[in-house]
N, CA, C and O atoms as a Tripos MOL2 file, in Angstrom:
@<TRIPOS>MOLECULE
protein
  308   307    77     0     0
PROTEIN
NO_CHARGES

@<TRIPOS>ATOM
      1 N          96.0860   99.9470   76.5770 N.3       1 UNK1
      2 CA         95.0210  100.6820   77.2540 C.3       1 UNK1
      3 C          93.9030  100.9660   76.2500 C.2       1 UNK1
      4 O          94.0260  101.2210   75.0510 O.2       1 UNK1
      5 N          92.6040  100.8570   77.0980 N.am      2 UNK2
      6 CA         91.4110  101.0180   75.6240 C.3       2 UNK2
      7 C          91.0320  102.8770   75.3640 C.2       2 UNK2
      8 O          91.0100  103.6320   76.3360 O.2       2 UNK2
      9 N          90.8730  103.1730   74.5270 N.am      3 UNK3
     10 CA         90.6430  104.1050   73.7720 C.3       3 UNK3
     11 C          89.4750  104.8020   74.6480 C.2       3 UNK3
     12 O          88.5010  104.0490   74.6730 O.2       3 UNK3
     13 N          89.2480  106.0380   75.4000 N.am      4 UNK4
     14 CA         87.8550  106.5680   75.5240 C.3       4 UNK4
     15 C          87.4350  106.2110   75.0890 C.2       4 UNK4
     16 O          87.7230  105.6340   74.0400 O.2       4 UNK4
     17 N          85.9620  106.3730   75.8750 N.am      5 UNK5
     18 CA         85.0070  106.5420   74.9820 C.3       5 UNK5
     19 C          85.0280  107.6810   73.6090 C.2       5 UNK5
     20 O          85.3140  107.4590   72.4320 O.2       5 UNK5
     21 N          84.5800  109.0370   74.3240 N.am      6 UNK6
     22 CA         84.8060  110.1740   73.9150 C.3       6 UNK6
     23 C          85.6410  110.2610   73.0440 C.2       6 UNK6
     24 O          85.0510  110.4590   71.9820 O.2       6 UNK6
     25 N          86.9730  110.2120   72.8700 N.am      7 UNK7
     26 CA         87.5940  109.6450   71.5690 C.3       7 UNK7
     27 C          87.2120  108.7600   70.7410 C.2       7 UNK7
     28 O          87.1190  109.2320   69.6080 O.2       7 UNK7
     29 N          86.9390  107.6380   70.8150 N.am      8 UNK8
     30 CA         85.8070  106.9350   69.6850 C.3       8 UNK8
     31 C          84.6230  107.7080   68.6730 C.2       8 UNK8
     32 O          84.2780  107.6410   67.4930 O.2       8 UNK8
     33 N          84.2930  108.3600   69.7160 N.am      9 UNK9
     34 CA         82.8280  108.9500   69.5940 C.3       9 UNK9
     35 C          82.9850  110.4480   68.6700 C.2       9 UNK9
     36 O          82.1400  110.8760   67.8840 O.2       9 UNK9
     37 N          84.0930  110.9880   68.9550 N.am     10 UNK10
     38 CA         85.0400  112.0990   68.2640 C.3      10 UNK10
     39 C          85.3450  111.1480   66.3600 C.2      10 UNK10
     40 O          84.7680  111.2140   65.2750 O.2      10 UNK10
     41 N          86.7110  110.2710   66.9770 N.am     11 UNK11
     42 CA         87.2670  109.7900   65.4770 C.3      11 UNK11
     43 C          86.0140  109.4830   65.1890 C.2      11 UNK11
     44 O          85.8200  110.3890   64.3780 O.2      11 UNK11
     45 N          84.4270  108.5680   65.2470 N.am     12 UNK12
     46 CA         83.6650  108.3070   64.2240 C.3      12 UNK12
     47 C          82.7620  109.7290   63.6950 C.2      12 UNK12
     48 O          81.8290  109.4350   62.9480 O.2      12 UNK12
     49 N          82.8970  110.9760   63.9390 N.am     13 UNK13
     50 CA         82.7720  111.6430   63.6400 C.3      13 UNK13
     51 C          81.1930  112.1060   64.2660 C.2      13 UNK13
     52 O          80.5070  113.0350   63.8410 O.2      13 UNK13
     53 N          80.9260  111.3650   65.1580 N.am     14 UNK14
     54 CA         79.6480  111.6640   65.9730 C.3      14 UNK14
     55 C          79.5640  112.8760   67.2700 C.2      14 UNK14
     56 O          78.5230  113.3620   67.7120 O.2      14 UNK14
     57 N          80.6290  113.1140   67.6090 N.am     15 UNK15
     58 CA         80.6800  114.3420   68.3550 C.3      15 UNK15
     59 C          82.0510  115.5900   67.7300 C.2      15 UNK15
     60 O          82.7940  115.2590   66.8060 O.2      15 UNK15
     61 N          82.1610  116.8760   68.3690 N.am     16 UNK16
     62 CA         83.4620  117.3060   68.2430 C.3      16 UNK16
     63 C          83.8300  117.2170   69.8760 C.2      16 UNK16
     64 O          83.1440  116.9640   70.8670 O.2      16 UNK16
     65 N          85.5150  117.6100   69.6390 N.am     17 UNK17
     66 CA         86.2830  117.9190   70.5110 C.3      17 UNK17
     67 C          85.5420  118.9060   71.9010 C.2      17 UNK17
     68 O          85.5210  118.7800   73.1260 O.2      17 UNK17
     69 N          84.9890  119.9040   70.9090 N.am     18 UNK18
     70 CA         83.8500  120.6390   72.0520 C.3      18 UNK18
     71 C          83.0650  120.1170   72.3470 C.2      18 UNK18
     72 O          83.1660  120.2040   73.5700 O.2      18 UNK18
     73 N          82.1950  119.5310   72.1470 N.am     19 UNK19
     74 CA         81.1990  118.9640   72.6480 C.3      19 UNK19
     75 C          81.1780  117.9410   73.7640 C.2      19 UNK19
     76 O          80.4910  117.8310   74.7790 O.2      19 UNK19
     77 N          82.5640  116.9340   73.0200 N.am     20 UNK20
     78 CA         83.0430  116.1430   74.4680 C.3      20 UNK20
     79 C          83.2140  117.3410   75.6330 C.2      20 UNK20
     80 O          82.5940  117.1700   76.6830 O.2      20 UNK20
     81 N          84.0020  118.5000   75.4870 N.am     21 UNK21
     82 CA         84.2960  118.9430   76.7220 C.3      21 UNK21
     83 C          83.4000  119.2980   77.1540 C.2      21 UNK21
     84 O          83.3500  119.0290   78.3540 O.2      21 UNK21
     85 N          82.2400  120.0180   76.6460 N.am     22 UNK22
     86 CA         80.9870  120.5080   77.2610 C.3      22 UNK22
     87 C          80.1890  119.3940   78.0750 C.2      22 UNK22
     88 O          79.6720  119.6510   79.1620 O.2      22 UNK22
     89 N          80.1160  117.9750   77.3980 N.am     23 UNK23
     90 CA         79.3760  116.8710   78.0120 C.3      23 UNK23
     91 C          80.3100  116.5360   79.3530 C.2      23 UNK23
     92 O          79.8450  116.2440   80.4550 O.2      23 UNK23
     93 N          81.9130  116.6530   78.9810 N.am     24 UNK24
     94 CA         82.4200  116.2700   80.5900 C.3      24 UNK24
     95 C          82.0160  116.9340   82.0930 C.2      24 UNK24
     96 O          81.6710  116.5770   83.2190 O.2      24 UNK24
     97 N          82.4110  118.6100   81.0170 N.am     25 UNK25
     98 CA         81.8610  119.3060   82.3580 C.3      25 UNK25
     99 C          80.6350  119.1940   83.0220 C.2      25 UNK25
    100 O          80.7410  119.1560   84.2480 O.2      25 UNK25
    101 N          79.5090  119.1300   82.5720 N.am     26 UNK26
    102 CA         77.9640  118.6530   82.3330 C.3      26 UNK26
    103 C          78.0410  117.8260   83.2020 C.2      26 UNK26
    104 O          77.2600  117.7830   84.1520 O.2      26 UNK26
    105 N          79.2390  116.8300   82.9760 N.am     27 UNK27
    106 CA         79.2750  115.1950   83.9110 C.3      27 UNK27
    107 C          79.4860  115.8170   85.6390 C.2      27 UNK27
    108 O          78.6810  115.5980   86.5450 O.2      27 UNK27
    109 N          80.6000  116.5150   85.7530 N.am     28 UNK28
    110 CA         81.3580  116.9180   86.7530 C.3      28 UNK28
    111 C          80.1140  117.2590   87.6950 C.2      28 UNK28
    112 O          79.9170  116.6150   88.7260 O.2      28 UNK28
    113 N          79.0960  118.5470   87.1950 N.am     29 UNK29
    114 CA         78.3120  118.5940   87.4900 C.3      29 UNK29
    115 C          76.9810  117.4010   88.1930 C.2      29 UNK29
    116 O          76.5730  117.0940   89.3130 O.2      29 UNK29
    117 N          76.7420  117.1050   87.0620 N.am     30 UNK30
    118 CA         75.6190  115.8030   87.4890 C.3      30 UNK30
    119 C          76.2870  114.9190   88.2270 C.2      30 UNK30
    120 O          75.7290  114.8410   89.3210 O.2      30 UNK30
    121 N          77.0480  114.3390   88.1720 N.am     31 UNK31
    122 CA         77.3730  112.9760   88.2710 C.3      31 UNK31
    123 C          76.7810  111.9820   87.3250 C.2      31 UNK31
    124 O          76.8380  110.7880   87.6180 O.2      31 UNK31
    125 N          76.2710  112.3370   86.3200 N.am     32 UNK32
    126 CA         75.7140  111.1390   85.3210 C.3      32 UNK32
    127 C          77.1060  110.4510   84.4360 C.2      32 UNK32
    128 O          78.2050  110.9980   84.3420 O.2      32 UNK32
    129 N          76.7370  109.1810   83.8660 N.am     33 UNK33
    130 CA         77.6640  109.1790   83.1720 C.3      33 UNK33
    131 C          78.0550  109.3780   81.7640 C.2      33 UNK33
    132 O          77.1640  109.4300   80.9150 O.2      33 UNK33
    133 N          79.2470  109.4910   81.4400 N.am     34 UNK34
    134 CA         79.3360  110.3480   79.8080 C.3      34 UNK34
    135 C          78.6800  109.6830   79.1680 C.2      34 UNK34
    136 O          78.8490  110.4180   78.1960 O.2      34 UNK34
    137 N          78.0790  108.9630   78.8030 N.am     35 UNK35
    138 CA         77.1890  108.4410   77.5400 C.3      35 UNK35
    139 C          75.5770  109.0670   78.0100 C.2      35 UNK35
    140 O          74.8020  109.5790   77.2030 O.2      35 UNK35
    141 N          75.3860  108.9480   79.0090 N.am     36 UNK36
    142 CA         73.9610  109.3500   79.3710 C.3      36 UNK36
    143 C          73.8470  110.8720   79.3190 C.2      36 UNK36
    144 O          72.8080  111.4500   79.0020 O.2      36 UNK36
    145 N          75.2540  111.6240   79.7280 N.am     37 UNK37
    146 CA         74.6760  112.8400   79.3210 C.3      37 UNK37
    147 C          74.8700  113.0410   77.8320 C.2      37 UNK37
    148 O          73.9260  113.3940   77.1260 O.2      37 UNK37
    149 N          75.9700  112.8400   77.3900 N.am     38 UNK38
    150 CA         75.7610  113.1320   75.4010 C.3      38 UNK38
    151 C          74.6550  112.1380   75.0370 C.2      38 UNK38
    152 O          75.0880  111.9720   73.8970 O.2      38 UNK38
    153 N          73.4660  111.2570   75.0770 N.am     39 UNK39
    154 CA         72.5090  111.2080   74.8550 C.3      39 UNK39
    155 C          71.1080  112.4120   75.4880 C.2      39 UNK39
    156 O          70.1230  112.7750   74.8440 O.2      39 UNK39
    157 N          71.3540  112.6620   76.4130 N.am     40 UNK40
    158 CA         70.4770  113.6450   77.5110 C.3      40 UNK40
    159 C          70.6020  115.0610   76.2730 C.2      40 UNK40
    160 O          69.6580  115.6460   75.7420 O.2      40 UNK40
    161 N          71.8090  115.2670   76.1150 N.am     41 UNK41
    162 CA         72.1970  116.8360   75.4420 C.3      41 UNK41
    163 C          72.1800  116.1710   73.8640 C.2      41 UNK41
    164 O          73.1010  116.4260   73.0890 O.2      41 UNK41
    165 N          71.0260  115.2870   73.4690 N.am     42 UNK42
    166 CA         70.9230  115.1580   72.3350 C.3      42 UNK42
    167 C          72.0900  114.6250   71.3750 C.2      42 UNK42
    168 O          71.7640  113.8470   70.4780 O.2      42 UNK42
    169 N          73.2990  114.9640   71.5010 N.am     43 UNK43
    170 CA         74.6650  114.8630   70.7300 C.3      43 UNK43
    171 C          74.3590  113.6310   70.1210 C.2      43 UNK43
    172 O          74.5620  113.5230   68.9110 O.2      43 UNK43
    173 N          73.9310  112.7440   70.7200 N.am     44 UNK44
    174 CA         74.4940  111.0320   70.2500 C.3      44 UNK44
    175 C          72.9660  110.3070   70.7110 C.2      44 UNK44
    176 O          72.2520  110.6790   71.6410 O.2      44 UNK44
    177 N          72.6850  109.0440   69.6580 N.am     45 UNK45
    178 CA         71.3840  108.1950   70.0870 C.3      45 UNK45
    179 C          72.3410  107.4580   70.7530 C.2      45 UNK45
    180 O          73.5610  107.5800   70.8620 O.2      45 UNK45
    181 N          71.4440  106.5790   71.2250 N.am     46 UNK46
    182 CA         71.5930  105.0760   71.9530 C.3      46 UNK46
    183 C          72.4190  104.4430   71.5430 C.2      46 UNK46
    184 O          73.2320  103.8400   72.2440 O.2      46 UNK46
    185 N          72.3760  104.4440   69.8820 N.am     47 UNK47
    186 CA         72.8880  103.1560   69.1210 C.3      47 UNK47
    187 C          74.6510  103.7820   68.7060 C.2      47 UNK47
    188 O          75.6720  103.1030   68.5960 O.2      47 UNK47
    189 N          74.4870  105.2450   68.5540 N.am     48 UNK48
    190 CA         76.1350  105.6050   68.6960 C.3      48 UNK48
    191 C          77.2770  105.2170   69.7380 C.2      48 UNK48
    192 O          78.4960  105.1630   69.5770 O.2      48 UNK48
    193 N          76.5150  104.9710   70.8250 N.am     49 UNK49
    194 CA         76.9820  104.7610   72.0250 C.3      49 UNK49
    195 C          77.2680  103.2860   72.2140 C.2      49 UNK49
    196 O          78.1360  102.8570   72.9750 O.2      49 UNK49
    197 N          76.7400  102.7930   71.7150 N.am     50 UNK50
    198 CA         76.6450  101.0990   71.7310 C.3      50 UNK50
    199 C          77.5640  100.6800   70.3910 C.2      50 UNK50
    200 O          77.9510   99.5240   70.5680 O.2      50 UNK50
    201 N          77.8800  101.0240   69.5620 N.am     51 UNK51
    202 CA         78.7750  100.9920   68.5300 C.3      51 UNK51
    203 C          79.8040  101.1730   68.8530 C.2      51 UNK51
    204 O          80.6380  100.3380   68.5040 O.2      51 UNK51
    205 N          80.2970  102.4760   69.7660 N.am     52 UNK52
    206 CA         81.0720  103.1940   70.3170 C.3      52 UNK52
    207 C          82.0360  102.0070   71.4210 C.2      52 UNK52
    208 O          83.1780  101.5600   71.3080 O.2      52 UNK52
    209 N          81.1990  101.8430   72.2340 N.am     53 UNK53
    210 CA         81.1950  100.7320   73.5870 C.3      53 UNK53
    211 C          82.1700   99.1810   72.9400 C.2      53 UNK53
    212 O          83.2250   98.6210   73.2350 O.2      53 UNK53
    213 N          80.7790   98.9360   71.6770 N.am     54 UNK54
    214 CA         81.2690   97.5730   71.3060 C.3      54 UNK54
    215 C          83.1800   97.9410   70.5960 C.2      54 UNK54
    216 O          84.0250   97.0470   70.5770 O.2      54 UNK54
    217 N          83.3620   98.8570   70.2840 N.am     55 UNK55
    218 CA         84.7620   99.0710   69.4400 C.3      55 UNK55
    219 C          85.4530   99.2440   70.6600 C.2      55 UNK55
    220 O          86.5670   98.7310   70.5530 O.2      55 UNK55
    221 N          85.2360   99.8470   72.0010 N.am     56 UNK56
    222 CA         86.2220  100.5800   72.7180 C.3      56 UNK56
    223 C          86.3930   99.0330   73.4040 C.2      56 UNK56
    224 O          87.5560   98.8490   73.7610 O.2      56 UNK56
    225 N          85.3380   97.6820   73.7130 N.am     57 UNK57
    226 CA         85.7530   96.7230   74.5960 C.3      57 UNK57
    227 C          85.6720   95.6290   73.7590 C.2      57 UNK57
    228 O          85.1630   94.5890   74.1750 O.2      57 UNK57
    229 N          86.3270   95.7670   72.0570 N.am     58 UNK58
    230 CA         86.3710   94.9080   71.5820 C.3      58 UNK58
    231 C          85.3950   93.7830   71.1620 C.2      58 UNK58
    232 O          85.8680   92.6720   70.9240 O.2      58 UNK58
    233 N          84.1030   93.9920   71.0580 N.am     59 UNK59
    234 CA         83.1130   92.7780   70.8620 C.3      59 UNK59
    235 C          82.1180   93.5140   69.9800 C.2      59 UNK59
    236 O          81.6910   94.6680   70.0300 O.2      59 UNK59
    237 N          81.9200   92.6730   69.2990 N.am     60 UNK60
    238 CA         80.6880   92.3250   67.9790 C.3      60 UNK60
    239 C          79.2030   93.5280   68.7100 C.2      60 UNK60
    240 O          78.5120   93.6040   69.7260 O.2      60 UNK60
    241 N          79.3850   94.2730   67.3740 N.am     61 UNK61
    242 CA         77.7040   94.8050   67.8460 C.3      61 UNK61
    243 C          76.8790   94.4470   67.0290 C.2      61 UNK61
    244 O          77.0980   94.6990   65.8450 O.2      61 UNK61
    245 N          76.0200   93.9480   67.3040 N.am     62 UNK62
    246 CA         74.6220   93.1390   66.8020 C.3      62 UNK62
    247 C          73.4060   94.1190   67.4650 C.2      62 UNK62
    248 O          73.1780   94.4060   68.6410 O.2      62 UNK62
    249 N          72.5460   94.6120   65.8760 N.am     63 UNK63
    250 CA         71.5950   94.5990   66.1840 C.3      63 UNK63
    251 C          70.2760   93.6220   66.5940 C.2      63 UNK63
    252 O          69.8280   92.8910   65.7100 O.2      63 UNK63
    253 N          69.9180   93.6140   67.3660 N.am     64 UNK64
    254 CA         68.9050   92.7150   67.5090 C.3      64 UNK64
    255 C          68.1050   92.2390   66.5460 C.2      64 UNK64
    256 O          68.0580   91.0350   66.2940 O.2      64 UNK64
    257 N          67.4440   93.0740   65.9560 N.am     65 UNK65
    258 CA         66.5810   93.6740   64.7370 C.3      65 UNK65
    259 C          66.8620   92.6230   63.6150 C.2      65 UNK65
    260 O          66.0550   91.7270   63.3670 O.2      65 UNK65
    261 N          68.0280   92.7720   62.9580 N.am     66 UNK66
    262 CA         68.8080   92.1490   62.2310 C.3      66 UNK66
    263 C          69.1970   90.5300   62.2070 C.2      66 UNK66
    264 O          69.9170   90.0180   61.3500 O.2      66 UNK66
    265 N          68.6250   89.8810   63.2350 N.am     67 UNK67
    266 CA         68.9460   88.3180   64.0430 C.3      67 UNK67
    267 C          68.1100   87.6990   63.3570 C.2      67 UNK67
    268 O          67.4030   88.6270   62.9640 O.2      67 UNK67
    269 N          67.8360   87.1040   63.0820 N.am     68 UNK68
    270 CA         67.0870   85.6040   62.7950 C.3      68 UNK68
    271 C          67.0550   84.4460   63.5170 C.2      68 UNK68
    272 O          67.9510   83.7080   63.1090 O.2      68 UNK68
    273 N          66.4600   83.9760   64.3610 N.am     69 UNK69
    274 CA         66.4300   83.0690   64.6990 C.3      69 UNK69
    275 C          65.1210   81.9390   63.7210 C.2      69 UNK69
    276 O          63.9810   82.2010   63.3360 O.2      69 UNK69
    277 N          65.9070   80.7610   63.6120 N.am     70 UNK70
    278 CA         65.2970   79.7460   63.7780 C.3      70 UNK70
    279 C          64.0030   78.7770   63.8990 C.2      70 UNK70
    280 O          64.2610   77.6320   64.2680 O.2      70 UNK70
    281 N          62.6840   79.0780   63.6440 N.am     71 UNK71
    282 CA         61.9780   78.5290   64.4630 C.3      71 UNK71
    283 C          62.2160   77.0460   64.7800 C.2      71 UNK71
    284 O          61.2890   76.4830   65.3610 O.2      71 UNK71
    285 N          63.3050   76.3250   64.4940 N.am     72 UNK72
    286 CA         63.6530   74.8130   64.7420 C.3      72 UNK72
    287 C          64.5970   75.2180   66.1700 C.2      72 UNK72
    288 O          64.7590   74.2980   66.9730 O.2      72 UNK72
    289 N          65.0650   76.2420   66.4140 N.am     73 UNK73
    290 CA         66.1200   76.1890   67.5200 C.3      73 UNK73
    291 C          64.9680   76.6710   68.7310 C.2      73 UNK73
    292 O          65.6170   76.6070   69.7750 O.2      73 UNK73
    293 N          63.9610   76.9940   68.9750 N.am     74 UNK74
    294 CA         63.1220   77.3920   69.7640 C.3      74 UNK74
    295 C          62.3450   76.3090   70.0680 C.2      74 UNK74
    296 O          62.1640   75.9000   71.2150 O.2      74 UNK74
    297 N          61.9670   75.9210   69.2610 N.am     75 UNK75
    298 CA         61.4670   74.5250   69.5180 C.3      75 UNK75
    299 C          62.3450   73.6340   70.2990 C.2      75 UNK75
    300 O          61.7970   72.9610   71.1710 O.2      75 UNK75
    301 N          63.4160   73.5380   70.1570 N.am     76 UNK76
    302 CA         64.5570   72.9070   70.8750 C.3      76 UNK76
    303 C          64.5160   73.1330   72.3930 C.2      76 UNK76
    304 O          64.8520   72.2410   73.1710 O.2      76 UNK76
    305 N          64.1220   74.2730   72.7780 N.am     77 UNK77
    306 CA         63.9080   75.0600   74.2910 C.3      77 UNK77
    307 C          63.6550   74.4010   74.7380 C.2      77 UNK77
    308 O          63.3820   74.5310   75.9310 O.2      77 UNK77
@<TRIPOS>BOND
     1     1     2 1
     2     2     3 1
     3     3     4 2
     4     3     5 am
     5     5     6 1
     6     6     7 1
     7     7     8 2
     8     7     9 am
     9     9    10 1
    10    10    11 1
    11    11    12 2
    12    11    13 am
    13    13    14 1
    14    14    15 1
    15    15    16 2
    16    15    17 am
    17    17    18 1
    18    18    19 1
    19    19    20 2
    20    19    21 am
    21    21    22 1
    22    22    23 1
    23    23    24 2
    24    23    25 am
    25    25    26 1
    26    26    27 1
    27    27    28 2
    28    27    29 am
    29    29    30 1
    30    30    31 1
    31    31    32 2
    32    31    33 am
    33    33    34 1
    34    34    35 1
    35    35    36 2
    36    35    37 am
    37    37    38 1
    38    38    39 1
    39    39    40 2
    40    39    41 am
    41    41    42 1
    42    42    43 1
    43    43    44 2
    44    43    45 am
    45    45    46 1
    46    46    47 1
    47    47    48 2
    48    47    49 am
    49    49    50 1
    50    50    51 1
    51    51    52 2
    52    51    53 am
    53    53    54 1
    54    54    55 1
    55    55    56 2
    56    55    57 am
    57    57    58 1
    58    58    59 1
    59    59    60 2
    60    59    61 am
    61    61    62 1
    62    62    63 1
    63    63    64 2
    64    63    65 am
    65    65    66 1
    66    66    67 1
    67    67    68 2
    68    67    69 am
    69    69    70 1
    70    70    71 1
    71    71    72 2
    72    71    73 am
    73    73    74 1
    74    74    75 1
    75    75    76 2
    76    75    77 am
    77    77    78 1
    78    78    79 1
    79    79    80 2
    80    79    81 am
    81    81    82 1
    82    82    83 1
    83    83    84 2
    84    83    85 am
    85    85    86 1
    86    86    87 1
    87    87    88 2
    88    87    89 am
    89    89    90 1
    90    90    91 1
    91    91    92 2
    92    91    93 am
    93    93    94 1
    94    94    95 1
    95    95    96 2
    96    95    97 am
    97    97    98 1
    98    98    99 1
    99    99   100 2
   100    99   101 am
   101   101   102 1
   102   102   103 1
   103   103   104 2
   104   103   105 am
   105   105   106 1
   106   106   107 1
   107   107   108 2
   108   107   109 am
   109   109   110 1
   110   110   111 1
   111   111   112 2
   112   111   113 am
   113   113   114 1
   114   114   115 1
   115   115   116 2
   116   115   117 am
   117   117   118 1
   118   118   119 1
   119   119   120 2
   120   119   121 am
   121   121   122 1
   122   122   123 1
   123   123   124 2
   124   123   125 am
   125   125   126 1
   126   126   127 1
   127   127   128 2
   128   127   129 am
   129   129   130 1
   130   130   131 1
   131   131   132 2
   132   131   133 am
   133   133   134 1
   134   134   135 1
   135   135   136 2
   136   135   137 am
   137   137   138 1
   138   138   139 1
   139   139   140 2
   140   139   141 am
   141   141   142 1
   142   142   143 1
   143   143   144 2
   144   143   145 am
   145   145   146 1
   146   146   147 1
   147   147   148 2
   148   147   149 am
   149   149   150 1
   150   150   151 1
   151   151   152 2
   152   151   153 am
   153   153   154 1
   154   154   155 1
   155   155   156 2
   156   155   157 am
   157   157   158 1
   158   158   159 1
   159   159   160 2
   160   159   161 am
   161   161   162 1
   162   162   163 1
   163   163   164 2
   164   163   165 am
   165   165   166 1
   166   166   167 1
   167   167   168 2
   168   167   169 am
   169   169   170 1
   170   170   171 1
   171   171   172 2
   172   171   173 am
   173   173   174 1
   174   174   175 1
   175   175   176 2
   176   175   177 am
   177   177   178 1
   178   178   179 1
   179   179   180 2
   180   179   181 am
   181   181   182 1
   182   182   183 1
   183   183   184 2
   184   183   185 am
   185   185   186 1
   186   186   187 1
   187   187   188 2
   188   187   189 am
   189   189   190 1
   190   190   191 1
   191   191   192 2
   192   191   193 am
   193   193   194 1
   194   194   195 1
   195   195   196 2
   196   195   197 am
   197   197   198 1
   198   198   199 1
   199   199   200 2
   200   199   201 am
   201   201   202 1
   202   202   203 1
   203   203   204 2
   204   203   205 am
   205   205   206 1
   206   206   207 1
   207   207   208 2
   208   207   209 am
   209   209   210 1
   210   210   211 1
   211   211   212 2
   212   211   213 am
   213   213   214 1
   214   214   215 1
   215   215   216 2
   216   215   217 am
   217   217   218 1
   218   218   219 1
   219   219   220 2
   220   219   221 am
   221   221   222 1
   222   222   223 1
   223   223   224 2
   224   223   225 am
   225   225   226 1
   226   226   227 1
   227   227   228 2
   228   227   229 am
   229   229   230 1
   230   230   231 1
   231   231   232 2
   232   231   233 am
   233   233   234 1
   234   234   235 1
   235   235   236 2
   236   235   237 am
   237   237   238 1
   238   238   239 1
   239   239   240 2
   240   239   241 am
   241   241   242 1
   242   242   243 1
   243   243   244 2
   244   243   245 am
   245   245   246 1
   246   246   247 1
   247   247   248 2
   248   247   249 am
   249   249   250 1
   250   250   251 1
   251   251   252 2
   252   251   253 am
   253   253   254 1
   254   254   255 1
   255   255   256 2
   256   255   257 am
   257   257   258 1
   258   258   259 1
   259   259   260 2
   260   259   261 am
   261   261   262 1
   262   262   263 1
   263   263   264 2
   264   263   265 am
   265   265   266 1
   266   266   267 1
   267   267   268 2
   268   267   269 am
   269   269   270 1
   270   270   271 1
   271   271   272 2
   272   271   273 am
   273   273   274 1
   274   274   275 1
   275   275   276 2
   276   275   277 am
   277   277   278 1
   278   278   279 1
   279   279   280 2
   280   279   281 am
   281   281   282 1
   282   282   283 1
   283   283   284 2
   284   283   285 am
   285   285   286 1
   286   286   287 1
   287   287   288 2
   288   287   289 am
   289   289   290 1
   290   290   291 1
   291   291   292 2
   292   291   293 am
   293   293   294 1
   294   294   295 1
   295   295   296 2
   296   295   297 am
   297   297   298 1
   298   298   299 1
   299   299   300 2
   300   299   301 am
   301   301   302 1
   302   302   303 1
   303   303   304 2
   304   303   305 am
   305   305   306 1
   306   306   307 1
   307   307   308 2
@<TRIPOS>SUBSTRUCTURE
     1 UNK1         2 RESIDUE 1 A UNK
     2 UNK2         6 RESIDUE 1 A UNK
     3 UNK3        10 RESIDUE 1 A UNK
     4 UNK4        14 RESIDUE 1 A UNK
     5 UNK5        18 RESIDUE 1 A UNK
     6 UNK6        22 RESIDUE 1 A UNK
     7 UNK7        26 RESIDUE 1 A UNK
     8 UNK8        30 RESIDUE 1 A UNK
     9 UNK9        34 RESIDUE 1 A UNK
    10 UNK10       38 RESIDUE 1 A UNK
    11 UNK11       42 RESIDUE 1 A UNK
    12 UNK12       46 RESIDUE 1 A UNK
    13 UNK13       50 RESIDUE 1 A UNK
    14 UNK14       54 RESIDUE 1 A UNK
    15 UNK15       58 RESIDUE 1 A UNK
    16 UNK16       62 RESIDUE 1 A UNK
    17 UNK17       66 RESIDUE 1 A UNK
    18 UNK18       70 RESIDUE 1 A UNK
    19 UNK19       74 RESIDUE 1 A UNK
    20 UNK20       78 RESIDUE 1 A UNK
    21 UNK21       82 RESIDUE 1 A UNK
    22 UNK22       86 RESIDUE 1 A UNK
    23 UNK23       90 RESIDUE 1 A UNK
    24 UNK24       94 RESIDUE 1 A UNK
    25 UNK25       98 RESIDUE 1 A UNK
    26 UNK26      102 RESIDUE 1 A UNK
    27 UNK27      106 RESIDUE 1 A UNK
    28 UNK28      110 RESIDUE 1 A UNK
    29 UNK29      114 RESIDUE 1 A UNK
    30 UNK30      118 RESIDUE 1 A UNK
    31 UNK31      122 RESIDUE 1 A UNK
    32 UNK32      126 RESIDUE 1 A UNK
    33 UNK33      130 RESIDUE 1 A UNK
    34 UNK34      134 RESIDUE 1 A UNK
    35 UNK35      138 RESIDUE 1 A UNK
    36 UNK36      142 RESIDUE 1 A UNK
    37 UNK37      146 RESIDUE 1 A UNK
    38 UNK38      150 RESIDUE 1 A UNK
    39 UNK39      154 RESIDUE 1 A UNK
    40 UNK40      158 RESIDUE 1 A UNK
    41 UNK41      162 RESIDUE 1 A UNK
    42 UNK42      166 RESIDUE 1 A UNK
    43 UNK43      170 RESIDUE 1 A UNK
    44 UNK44      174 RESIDUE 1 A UNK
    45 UNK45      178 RESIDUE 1 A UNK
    46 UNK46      182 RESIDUE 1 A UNK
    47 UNK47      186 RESIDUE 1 A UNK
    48 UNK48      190 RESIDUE 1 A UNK
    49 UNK49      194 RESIDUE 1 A UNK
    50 UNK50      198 RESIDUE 1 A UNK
    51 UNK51      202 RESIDUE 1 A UNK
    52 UNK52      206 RESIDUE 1 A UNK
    53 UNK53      210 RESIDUE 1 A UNK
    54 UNK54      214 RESIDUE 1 A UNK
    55 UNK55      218 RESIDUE 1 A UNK
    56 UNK56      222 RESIDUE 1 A UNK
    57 UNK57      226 RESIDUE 1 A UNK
    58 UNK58      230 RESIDUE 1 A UNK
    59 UNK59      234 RESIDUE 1 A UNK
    60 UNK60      238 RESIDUE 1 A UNK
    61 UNK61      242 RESIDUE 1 A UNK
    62 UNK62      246 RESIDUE 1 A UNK
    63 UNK63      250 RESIDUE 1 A UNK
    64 UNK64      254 RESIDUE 1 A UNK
    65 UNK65      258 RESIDUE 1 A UNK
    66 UNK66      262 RESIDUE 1 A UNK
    67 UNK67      266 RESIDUE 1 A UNK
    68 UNK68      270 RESIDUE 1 A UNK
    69 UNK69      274 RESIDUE 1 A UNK
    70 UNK70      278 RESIDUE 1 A UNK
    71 UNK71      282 RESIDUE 1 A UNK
    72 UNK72      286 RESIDUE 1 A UNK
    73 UNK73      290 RESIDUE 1 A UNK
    74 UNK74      294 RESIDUE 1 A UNK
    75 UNK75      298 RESIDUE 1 A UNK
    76 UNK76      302 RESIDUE 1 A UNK
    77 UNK77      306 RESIDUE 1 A UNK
């Protein structure tokens, strides 16, 4: 079984234990979902969440930023 989120987000040391609970209840309320509200309530950027995501479903996080492409593989298009 995969790991919460919220636990991820806890062990990398980006939220506490409280804070998850405060963002759940928050959720219960809204209906938003847990990443959108611990970004909304400030706790966590974008990119914690996406780090978070890529570890909890197993796949490579790549910044974009960081890529290089080619100009010989574009040309290829």
């Amino acid at each position: 079984m995969a790991i919460k989120l919220g636990e991820i987000l806890i062990n990398r040391g980006y939220i506490t234990p409280q804070q998850l609970e405060e963002a759940l209840r928050d959720q219960c309320v809204s209906g938003e979902p847990l990443n959108k509200s611990l970004v909304k309530k400030g706790l966590v950027n974008e990119e914690h969440i996406l780090e978070a995501l890529s570890e909890q479903l197993n796949i490579p996080y790549i910044k974009l930023q960081d890529v290089t492409i080619q100009p010989s593989a574009v040309e290829r298009m």
